[in-house]
C-alpha positions as CSV (number, residue, x, y, z in Angstrom):
1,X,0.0,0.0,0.0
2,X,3.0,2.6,0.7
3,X,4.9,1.9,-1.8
4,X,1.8,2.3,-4.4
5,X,1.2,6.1,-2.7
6,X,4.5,6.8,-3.2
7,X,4.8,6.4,-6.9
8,X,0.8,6.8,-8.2
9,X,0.2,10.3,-10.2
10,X,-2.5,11.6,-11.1
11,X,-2.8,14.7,-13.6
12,X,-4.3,16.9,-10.8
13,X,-1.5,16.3,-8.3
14,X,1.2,16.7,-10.6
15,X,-0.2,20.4,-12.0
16,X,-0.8,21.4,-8.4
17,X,2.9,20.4,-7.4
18,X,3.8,22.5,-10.9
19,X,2.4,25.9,-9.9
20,X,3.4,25.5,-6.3
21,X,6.9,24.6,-6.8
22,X,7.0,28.1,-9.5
23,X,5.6,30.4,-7.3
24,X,7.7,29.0,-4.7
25,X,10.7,29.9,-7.0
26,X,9.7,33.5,-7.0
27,X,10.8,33.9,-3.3
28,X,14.4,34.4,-4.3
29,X,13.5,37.0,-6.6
30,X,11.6,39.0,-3.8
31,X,14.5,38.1,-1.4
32,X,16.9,40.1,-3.7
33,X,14.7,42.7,-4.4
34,X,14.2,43.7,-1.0
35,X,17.8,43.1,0.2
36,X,18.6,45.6,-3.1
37,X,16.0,47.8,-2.6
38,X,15.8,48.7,1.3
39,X,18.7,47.0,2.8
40,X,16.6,44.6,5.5
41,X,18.5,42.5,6.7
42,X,17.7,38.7,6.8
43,X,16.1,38.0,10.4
44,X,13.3,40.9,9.8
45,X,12.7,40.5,6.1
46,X,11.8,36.7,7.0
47,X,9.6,37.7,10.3
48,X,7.7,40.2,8.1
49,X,7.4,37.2,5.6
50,X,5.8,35.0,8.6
51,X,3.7,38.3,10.1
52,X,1.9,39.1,6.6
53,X,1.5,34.8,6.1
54,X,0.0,34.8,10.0
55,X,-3.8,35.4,9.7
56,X,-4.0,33.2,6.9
57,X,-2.4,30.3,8.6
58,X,-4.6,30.6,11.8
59,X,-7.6,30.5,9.4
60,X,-6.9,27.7,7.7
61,X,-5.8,26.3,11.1
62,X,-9.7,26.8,12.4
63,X,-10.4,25.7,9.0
64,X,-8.5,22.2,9.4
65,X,-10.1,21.6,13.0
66,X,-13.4,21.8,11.7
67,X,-12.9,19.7,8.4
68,X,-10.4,17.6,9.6
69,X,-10.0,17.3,13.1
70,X,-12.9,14.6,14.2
71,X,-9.4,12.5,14.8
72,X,-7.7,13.7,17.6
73,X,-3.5,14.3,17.3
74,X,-1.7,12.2,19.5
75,X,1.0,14.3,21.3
76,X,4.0,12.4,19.0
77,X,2.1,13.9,15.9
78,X,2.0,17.4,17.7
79,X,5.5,16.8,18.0
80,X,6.1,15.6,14.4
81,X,4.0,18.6,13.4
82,X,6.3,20.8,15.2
83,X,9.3,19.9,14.8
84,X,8.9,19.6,10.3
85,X,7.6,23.2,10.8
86,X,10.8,24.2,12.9
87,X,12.9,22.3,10.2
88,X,11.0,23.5,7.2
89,X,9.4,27.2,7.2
90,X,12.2,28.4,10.3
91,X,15.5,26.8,9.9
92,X,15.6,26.2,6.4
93,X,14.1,29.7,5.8
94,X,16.5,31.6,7.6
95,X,19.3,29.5,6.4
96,X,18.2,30.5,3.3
97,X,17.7,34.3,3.7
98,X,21.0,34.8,5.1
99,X,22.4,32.8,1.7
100,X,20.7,35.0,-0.2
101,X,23.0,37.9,0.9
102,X,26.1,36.9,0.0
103,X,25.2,34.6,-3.5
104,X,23.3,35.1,-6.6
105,X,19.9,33.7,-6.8
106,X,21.2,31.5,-9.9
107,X,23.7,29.9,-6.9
108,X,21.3,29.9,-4.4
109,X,19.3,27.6,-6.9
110,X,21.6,25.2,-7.6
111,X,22.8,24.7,-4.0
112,X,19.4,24.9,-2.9
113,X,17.8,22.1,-5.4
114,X,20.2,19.1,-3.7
115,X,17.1,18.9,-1.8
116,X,15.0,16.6,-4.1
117,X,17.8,14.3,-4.0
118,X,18.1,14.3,0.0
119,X,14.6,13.7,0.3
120,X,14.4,10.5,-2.6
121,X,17.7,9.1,-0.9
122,X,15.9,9.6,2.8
123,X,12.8,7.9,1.2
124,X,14.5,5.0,-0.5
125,X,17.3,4.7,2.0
126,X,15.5,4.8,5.9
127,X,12.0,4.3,4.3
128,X,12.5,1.4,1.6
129,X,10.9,3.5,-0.7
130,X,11.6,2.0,-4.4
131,X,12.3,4.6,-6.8
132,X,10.5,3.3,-10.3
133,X,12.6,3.4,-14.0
134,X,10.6,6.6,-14.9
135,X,11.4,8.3,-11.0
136,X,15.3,7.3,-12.1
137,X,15.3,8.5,-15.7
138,X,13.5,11.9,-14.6
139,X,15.8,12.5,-11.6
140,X,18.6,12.1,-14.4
141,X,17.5,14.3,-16.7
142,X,16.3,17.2,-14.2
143,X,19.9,17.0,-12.5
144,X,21.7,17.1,-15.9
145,X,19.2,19.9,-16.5
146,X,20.2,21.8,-13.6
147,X,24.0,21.0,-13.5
148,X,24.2,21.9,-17.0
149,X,22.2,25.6,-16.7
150,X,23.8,26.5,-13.5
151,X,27.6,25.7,-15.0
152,X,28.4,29.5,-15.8
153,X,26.9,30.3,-12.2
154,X,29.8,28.5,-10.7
155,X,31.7,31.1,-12.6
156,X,30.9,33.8,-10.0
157,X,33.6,36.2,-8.7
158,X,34.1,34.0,-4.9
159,X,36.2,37.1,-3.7
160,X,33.4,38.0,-1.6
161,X,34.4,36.9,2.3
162,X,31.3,35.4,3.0
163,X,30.8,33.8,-0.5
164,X,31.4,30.4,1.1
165,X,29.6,31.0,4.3
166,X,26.4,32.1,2.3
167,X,26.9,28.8,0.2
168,X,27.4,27.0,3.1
169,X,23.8,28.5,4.8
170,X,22.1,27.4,1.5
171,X,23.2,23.8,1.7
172,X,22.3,23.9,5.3
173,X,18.6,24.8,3.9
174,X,18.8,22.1,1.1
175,X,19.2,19.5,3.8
176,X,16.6,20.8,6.4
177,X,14.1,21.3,4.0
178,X,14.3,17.7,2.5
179,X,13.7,16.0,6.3
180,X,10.7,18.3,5.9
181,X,9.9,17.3,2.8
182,X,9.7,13.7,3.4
183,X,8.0,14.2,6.6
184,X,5.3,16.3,5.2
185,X,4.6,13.1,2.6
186,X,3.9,11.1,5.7
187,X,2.4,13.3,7.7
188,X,-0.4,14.9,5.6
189,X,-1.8,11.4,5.1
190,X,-3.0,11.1,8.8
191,X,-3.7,14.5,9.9
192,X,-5.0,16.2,6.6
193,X,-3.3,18.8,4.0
194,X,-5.3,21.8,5.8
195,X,-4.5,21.1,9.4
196,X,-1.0,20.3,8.8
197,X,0.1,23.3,7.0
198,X,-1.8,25.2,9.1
199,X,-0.1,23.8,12.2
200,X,3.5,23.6,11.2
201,X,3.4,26.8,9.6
202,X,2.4,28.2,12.6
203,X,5.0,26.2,14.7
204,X,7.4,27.8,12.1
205,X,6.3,31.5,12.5
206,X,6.6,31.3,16.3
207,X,9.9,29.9,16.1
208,X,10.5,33.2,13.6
209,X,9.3,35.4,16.2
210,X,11.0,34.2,19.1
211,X,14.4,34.6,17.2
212,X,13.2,38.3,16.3
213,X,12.4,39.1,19.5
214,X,15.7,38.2,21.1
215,X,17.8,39.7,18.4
216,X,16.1,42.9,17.2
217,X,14.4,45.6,18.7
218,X,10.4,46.1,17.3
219,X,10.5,49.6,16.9
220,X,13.6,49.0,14.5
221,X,11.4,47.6,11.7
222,X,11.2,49.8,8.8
223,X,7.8,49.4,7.6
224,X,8.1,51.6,4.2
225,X,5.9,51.2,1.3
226,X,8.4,49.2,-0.5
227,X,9.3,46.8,2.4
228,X,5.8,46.1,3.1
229,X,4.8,45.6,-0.4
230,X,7.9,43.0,-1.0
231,X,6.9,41.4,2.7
232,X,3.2,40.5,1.7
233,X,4.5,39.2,-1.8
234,X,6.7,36.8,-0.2
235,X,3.7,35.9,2.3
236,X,1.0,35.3,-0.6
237,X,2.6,34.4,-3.7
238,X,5.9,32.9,-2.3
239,X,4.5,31.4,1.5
240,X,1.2,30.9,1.5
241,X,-0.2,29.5,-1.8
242,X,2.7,27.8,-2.8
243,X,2.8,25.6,0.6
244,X,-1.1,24.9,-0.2
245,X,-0.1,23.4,-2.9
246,X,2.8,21.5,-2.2
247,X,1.2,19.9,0.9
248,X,-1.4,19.1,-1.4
249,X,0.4,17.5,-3.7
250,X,2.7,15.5,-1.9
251,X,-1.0,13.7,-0.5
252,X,-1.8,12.8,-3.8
253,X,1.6,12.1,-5.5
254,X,3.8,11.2,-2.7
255,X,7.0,13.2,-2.0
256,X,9.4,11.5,-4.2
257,X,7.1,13.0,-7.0
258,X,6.7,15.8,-5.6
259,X,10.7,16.7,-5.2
260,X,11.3,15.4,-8.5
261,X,8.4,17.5,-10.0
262,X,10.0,21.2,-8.2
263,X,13.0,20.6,-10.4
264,X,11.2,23.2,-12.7
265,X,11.9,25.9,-9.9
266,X,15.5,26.8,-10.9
267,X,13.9,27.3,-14.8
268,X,11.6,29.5,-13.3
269,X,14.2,31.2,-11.4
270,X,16.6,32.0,-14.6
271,X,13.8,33.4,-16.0
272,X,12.7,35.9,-13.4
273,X,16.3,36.5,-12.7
274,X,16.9,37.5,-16.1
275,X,14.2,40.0,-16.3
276,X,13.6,41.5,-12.7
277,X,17.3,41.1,-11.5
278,X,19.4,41.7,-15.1
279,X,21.0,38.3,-14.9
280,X,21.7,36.9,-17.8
281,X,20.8,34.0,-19.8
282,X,23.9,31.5,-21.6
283,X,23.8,28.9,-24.0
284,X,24.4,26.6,-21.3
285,X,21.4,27.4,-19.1
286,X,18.9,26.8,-22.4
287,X,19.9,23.5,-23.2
288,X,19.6,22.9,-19.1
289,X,16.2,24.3,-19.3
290,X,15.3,22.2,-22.3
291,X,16.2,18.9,-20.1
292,X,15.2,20.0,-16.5
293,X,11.5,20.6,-19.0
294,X,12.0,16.8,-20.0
295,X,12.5,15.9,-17.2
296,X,9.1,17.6,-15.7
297,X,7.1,16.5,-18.6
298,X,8.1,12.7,-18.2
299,X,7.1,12.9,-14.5
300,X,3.7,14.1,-16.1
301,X,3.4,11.2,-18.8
302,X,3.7,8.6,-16.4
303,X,0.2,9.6,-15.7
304,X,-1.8,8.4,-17.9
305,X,0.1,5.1,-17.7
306,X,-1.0,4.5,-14.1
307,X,-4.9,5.3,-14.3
308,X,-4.3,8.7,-12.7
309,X,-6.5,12.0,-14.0
């Protein structure tokens, strides 16, 4: 029975994980823009993030309770719940933001997108998932995709003193992120897609707060037009929705899909880079694209071979 969850598609859950996973690459884009534009630093541009996502998270969280929450949560899936927020929208985010200072988002996405292949190896590896011939050949093609687009990003002038230390904060979010990953795929199937982003999201935005609170002062945050406006982008269009969705899918597709499937963010991500941060776009990243697409669409396909829709 696990093993068929883990590798069924259907058409539905593989569009959903689509538009999630490229409105979830836009995040990088507003990172830079606001680091550019106002000069926030990390810790408050991410609590603002978490502030603005806030009264949509405790909606959906009364939401989930009504819908979903005739089964009671034991106190080791309150746990669970806690601790993938912690690891996923906290942690990982952070690590993340503070990347994003010192590298280009072109880096931060190929740094970032070892996470797929943390959480197949964490599925296959502690949770003898088996990865089917179509899960391999995609994996392939999406990570020659990727290796091949992001080549001249490796490229980048390293003089920077804290080039490797904002690499280093990126992998550290790679790896985070995939324990959440896989433990999202198990966890939405007993406690429901609502209620669980709802909960560890709010887990997550505490564990924000807290760090704000003992590192900045609250009458320090800058709350200009252009702050605020790049804040509630990253809550909506880069938090909210996209986390939705990705929950979502990972209940109908299984996580090994679904990290297979956000492949298509760093695409995404040389194409908003290129036209909102001036980046530019090689020989080398097309012909990436064009595989990292194959890649995608193959995940796709294998729909309407296993009676999905």
């Amino acid at each position: 029975m696990t093993q068929k969850q883990t590798h069924h598609i259907t058409l539905a859950g593989f569009l959903i994980s689509l538009t999630g996973a490229i409105l979830f690459s836009t995040k990088a884009i507003f990172v830079k823009l606001a680091f550019k534009s106002t000069g926030v630093d990390a810790v408050t541009l991410l609590s603002l993030r978490m502030l603005f996502s806030l009264p949509f998270y405790l909606f959906a969280a009364w939401l989930g309770s009504r819908k979903e929450g005739k089964t009671q949560l034991s106190s080791k899936e309150w746990l669970w719940i806690i601790l993938l927020g912690i690891l996923g929208y906290y942690l990982s985010s952070l690590f993340d933001f503070i990347g994003l200072q010192y590298v280009s988002a072109g880096l931060e996405r190929l740094i970032l997108f070892l996470y797929p292949t943390f959480a197949v190896l964490i599925n296959t590896f502690f949770f003898k998932s088996r990865l089917s011939k179509i899960q391999i050949a995609a994996l392939v093609l999406t990570y020659l995709g990727i290796g091949i687009a992001y080549f001249g990003e490796l490229q980048l002038d390293t003089s920077n003193p804290k080039f490797l230390f904002g690499s280093f904060m990126i992998f550290l979010c790679a790896v985070t992120y995939s324990f959440y990953l896989v433990g999202t795929g198990r966890m939405v199937q007993k406690v429901g897609v609502t209620r669980y982003t709802a909960y560890a999201m709010l887990a997550a935005t505490f564990g924000v707060f807290i760090h704000f609170l003992f590192s900045h002062p609250i009458s320090g945050i800058p709350f200009t037009y252009t702050l605020t406006g790049y804040s509630v982008a990253l809550a909506i269009i880069a938090t909210v929705l996209p986390s939705f969705m990705m929950n979502n899918g990972m209940k109908r597709i299984g996580s090994n899909n679904v990290s297979i499937i956000t492949s298509i963010g760093p695409v995404s991500t040389i194409i908003q880079a290129h036209f909102f941060l001036g980046e530019k776009i090689i020989a080398a990243q097309i012909f990436g694209t064009i595989l990292v697409i194959m890649g995608v669409i193959l995940i796709g396909w294998q729909s309407k071979y296993e009676g999905g829709n």
